[in-house]
C-alpha positions in Angstrom: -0.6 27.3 7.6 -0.3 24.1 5.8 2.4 22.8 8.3 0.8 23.7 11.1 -2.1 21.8 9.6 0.2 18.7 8.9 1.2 18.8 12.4 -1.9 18.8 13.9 -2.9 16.2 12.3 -0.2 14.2 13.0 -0.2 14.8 16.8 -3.7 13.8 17.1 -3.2 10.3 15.5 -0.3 9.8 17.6 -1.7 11.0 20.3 -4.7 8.4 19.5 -2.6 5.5 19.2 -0.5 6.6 22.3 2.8 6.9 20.8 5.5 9.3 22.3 7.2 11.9 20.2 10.2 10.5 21.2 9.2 6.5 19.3 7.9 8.8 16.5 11.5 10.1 16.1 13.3 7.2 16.6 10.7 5.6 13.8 11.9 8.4 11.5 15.3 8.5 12.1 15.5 12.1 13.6 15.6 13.7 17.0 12.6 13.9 19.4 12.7 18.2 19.3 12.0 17.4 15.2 8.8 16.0 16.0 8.1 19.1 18.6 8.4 21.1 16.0 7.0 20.2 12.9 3.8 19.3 15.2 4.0 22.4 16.1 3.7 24.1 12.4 7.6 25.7 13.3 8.9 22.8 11.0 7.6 21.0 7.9 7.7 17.4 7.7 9.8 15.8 4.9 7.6 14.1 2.4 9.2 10.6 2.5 8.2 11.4 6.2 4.9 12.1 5.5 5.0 9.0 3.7 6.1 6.4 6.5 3.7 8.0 9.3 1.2 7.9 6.6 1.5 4.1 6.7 2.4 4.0 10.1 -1.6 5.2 11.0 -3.3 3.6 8.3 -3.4 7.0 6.3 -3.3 7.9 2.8 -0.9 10.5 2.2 -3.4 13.0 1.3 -5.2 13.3 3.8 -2.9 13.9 6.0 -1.9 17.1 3.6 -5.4 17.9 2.8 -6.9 20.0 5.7 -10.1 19.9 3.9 -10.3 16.1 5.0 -10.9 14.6 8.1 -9.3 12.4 9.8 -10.7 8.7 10.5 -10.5 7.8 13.8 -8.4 5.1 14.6 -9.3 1.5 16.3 -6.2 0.9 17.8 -3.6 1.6 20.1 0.0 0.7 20.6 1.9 -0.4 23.9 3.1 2.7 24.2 5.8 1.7 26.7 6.6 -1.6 25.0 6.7 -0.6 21.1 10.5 0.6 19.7 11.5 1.8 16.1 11.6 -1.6 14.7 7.9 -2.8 16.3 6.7 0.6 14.3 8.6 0.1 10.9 6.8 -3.6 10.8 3.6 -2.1 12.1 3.9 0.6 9.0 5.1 -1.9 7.0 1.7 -4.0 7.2 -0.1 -0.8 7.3 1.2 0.0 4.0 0.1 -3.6 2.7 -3.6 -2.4 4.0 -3.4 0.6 2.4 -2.6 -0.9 -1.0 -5.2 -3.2 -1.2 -7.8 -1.0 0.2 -6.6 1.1 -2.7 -6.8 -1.4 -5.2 -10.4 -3.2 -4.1 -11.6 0.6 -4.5 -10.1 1.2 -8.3 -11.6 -2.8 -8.9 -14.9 -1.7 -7.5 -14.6 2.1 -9.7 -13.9 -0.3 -12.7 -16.3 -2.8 -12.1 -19.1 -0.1 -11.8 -18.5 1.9 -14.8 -18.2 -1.7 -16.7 -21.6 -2.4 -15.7 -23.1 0.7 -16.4 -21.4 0.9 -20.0 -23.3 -2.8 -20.5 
């Protein structure tokens, strides 16, 4: 259930951003039927997977495992016929940079709040 879940989830941001199974797979390393599958639910995705297409999209990596929470719809789209492996690994790779400091001006603002209400 859970991979099929995963996979769903997965296909729909691709599918969103226009990215082919086959760039996906040639992003992760692996071959295109891979992708096929585990979007499929007949394959589970490997966690340090989960982990770069988490970037790649602008994901945390929970929500993409947590079918309890939706996912954000995206604001942008890739070349789909122009973008290779390496235009998605630096794509992911600023991604990742986002995700951090999203993550971090959310734990300041957590902080900041409980400071003022302890005042």
């Amino acid at each position: 259930m859970a991979n099929r879940i995963i996979g769903q989830k997965i296909r729909e941001l691709r599918m969103k951003t226009g990215i082919t199974q086959k760039q996906i797979a040639q992003f992760l390393g692996v071959d295109q039927r891979t992708i096929s599958k585990c979007e499929k639910g007949e394959l589970q995705f490997r966690v340090d997977h989960l982990e770069r297409l988490g970037q790649l999209f602008g994901i945390p990596l929970g929500t993409l495992m947590n079918e309890e929470i939706p996912l954000v719809n995206l604001n942008i789209t890739f070349g789909a016929d122009v973008v290779q492996a390496e235009d998605l690994n630096a794509i992911a790779d600023i991604q990742k940079i986002a995700l951090n400091l999203d993550q971090m001006q959310n734990f300041l603002h957590k902080n900041k709040a409980e400071v003022d209400f302890k005042l």
